[in-house]
C-alpha positions as CSV (number, residue, x, y, z in Angstrom):
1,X,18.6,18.7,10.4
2,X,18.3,16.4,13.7
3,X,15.2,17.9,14.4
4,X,13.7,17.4,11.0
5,X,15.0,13.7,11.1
6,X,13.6,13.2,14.5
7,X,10.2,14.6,13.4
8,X,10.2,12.2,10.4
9,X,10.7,9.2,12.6
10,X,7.7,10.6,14.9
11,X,5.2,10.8,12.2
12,X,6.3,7.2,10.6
13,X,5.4,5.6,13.7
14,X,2.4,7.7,14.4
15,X,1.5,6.9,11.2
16,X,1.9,3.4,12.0
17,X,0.6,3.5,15.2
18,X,-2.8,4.5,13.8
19,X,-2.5,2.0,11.0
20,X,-1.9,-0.7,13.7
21,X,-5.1,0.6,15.3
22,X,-7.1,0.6,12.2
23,X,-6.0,-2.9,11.2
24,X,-7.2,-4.4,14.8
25,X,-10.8,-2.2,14.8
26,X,-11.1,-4.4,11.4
27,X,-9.9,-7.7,11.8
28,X,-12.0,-8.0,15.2
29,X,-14.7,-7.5,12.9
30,X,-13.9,-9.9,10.1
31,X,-10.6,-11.3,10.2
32,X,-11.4,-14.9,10.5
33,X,-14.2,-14.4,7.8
34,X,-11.5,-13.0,5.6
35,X,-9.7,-16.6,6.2
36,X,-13.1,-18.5,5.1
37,X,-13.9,-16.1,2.3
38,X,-10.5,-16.8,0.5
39,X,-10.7,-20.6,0.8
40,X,-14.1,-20.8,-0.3
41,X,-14.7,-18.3,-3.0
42,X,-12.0,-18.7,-4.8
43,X,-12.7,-21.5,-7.5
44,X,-11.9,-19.4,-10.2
45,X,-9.4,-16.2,-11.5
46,X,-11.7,-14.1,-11.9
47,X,-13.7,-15.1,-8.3
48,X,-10.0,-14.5,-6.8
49,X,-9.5,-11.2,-8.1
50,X,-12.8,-9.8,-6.8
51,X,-12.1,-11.2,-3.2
52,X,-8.5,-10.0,-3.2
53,X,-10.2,-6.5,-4.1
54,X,-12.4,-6.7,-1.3
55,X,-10.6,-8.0,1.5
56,X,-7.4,-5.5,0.9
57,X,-9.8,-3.1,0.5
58,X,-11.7,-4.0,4.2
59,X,-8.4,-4.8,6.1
60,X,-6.7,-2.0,4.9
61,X,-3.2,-3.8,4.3
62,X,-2.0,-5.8,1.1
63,X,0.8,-6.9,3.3
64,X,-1.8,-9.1,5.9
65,X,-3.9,-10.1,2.5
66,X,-0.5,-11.7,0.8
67,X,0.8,-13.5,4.2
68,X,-2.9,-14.8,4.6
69,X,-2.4,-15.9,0.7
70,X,1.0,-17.4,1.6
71,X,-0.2,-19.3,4.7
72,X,-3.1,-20.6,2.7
73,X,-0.9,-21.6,-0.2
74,X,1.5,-23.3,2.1
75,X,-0.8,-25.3,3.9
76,X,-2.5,-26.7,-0.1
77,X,-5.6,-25.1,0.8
78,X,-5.3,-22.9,-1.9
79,X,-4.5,-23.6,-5.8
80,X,-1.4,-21.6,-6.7
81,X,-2.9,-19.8,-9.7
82,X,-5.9,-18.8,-7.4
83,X,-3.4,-17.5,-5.4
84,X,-1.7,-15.0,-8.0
85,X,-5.5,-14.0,-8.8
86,X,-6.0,-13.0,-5.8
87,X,-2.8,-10.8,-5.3
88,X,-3.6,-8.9,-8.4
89,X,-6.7,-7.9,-6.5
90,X,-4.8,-7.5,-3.3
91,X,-2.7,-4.6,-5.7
92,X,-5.9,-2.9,-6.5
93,X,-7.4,-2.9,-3.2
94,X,-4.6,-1.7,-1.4
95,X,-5.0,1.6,-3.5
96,X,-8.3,2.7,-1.8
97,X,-5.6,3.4,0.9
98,X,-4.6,6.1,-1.2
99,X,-7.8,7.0,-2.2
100,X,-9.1,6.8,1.1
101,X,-6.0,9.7,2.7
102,X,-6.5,11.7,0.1
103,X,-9.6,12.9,1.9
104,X,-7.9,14.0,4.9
105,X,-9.5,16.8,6.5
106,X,-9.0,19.2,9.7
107,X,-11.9,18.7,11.3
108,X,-12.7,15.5,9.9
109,X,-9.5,14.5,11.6
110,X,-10.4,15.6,15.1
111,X,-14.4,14.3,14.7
112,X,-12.7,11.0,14.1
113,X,-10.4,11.4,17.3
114,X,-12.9,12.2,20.0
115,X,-15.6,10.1,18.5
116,X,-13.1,7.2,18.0
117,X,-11.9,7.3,21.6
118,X,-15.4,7.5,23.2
119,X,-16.6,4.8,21.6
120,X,-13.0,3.2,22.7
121,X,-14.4,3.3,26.0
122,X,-17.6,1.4,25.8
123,X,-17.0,-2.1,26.9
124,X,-18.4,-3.9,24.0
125,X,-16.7,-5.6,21.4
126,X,-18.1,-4.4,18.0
127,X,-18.8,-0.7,19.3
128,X,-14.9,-1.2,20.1
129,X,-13.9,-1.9,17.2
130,X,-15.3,0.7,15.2
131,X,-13.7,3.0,17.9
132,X,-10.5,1.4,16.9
133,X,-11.2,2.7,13.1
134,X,-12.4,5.7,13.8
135,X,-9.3,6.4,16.6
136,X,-7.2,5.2,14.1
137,X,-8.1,6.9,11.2
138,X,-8.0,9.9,13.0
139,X,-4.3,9.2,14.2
140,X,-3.1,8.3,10.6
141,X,-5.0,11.9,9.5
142,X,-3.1,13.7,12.6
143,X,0.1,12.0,11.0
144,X,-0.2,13.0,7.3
145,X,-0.5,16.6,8.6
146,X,2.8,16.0,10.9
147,X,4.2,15.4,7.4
148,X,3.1,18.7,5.8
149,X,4.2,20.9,8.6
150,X,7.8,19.6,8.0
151,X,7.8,20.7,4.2
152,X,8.7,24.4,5.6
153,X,11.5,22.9,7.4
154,X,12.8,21.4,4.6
155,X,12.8,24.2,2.1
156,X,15.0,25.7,4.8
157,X,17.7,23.4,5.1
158,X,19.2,24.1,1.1
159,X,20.9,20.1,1.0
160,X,18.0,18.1,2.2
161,X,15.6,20.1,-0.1
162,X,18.5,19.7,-2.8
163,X,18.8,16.0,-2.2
164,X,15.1,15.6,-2.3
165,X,15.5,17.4,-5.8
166,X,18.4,15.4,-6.7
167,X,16.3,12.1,-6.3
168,X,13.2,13.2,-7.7
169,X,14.5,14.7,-10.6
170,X,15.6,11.0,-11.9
171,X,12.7,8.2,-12.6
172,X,15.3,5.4,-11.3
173,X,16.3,7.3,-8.1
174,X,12.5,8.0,-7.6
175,X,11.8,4.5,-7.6
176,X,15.2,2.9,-5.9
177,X,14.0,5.5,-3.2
178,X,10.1,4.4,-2.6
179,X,11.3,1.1,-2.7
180,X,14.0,1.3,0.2
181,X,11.9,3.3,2.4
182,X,8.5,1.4,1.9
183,X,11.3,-1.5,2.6
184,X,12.1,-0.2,6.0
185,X,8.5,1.1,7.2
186,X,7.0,-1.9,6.0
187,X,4.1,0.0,4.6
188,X,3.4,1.3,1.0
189,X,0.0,3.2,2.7
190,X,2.8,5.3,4.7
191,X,5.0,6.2,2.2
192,X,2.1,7.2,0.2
193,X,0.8,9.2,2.4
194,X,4.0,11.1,3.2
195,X,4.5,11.5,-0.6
196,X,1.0,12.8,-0.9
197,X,1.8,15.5,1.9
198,X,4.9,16.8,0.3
199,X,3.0,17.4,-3.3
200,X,-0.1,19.1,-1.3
201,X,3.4,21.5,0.0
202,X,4.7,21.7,-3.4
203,X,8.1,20.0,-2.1
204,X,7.5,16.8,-5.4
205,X,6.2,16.9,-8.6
206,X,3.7,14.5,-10.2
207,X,6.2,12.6,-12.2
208,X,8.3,11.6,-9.5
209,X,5.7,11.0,-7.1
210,X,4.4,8.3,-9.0
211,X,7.8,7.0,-10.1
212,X,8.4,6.9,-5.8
213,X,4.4,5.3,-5.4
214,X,5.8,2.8,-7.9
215,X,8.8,2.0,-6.1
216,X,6.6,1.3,-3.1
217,X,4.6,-1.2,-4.6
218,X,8.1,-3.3,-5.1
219,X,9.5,-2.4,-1.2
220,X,6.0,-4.0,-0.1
221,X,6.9,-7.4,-1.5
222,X,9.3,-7.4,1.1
223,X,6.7,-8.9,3.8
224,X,5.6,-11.5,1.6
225,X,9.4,-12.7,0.7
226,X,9.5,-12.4,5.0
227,X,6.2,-14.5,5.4
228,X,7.5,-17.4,2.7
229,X,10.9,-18.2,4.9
230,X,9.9,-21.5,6.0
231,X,7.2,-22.3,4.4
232,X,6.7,-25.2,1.7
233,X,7.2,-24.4,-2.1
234,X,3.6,-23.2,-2.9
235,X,3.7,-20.5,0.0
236,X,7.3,-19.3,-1.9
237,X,5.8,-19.0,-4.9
238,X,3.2,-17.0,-4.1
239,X,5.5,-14.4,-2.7
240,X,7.8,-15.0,-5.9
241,X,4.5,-14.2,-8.1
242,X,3.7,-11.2,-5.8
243,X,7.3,-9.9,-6.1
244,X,7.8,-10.9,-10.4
245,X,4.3,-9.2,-10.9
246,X,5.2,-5.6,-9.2
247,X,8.5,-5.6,-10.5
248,X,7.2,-6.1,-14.0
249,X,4.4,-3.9,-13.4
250,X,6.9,-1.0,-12.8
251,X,9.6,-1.9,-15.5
252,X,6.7,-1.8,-18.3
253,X,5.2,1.5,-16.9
254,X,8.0,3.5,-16.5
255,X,7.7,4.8,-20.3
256,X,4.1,5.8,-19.6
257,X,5.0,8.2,-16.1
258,X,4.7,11.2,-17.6
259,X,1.2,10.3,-19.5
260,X,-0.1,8.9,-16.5
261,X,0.6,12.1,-14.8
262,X,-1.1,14.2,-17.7
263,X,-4.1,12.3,-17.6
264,X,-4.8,12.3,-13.2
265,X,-4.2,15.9,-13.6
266,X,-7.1,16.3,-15.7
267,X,-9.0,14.3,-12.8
268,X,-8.7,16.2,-10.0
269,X,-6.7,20.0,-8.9
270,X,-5.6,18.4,-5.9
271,X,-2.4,17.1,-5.9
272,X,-2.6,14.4,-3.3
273,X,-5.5,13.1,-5.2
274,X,-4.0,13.0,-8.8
275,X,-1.5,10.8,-7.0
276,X,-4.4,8.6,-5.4
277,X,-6.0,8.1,-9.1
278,X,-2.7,7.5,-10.5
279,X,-2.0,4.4,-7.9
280,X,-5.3,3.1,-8.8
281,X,-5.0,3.1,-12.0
282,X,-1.4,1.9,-12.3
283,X,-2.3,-1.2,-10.8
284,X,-5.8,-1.5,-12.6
285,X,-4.0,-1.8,-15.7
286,X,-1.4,-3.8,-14.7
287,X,-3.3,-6.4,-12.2
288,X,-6.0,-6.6,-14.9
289,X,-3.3,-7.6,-17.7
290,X,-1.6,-10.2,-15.5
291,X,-5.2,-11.5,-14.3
292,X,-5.2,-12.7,-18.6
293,X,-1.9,-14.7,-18.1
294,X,-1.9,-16.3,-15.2
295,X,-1.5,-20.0,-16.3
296,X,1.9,-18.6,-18.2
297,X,2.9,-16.4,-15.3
298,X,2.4,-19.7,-12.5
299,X,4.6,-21.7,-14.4
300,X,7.3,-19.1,-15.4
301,X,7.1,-18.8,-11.4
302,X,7.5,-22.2,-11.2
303,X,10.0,-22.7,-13.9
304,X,12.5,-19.5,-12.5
305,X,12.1,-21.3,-8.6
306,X,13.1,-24.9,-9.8
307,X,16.5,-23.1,-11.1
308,X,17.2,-20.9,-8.6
């Protein structure tokens, strides 16, 4: 049991670790164009969206895209409802995480490794910081197959395997449970990827995994809810609107688990990967519904905030 607990806590941080390394390869690159590109192409929802698609998507981290947002909104250099645009696109982004893991490969991961950490030793910034993706990619990959090798460990210990089942078996546990994990890691894109080994091992079925990936998408609010302590009004209510938005994201999908599972199935044979699709197009529908309403949605944020 210590020893399977222990090995969990190794991968996290691995998984972490190579997440960290990821994130800096990228924002050496373009984190201070991701600063300008928010405050300048933003002038509509739609505009807001698209950028909050793209920027999650090249930095990798919803969590650094919202506390950018929040910063931004704080400071009155961006319109509120701009801002709730463009963390519906941070929502969708974020899932090409997923889609992105799914992938992971043997080999892949070690040509990512060596490569990653020669290039890691050239003294020049931008052929460093594509050493830092590749190194880190590579360390997330070597980290997601950490996760796998502890599913055999698991099916022999009866009571963790049982408690797994226990939690799974029940939609609210499922999500309760990616929530408070994804609380504590800070990181939806390692729960995910943890969940994603366990169903390549058979240890969770599609159902609950999704109900867990769904959970995770409320436990990464946390950071904003962190990043808005402090700050004026407008940077609260952006991490209010990211936090109202997930939460009823999950409450009106948790009817439609089961069908979602049916249809990713029918997408790929792969089970890591029908949990990918299904991420992506959980928050497809949901960002793209909210993305109609967000003039009623800012100023039920509003409203709510004012009271509490």
């Amino acid at each position: 049991m210590e020893s399977i607990v222990t090995m969990f806590i190794v991968y996290i941080w691995i998984f972490l670790f190579g997440l960290f390394i990821l994130k800096t390869g990228i924002q050496q690159i373009s984190y201070h164009k991701m600063k300008m590109w928010i405050k300048k192409y933003t002038s509509n929802p739609i505009k807001g969206f698209l950028i909050g698609v793209v920027i999650t998507a090249i930095l990798q981290s919803s969590s650094t895209t919202i506390v950018i947002i929040v910063s931004l909104t704080s400071l009155g250099l961006l319109y509120f409802p701009n801002a709730i645009a463009i963390i519906l696109g941070a929502n969708v982004g974020t899932t090409l995480t997923a889609e992105l893991l799914s992938f992971s490969n043997f080999w892949l991961m070690w040509i990512l490794l060596i490569s990653g950490f020669i290039l890691l030793c050239i003294h020049k910034q931008r052929i460093f910081s594509i050493g830092c993706m590749l190194f880190g990619l590579g360390t997330i990959f070597t980290a997601l197959y950490g996760f796998e090798s502890l599913a055999e460990p698991i099916r022999q210990t009866p009571y963790m395997e049982e408690g797994l089942y226990d939690i799974s078996r029940e939609t609210t546990y499922s999500i309760l449970f990616g929530m408070v994990v994804t609380g504590i890691t800070q990181s939806s894109s390692a729960f995910t990827g943890m969940i994603m080994s366990f169903m390549n091992q058979e240890l969770l079925s599609l159902p609950s995994a999704i109900a867990m990936v769904l959970g995770a998408n409320i436990g990464t609010c946390f950071t904003a809810l962190l990043a808005a302590i402090g700050s004026k009004m407008e940077g609260k209510w952006t991490a209010y609107a990211h936090l109202w938005v997930n939460i009823l994201g999950v409450l009106f999908f948790i009817p439609f688990i089961n069908w979602l599972g049916d249809f990713v199935s029918h997408l790929s044979a792969i089970p890591g990967r029908q949990l990918a699709h299904a991420s992506v197009i959980f928050n497809l529908i949901i960002s793209s519904f909210f993305l109609l309403f967000i003039k009623p949605l800012s100023a039920f944020i509003k409203m709510t905030s004012r009271k509490a």
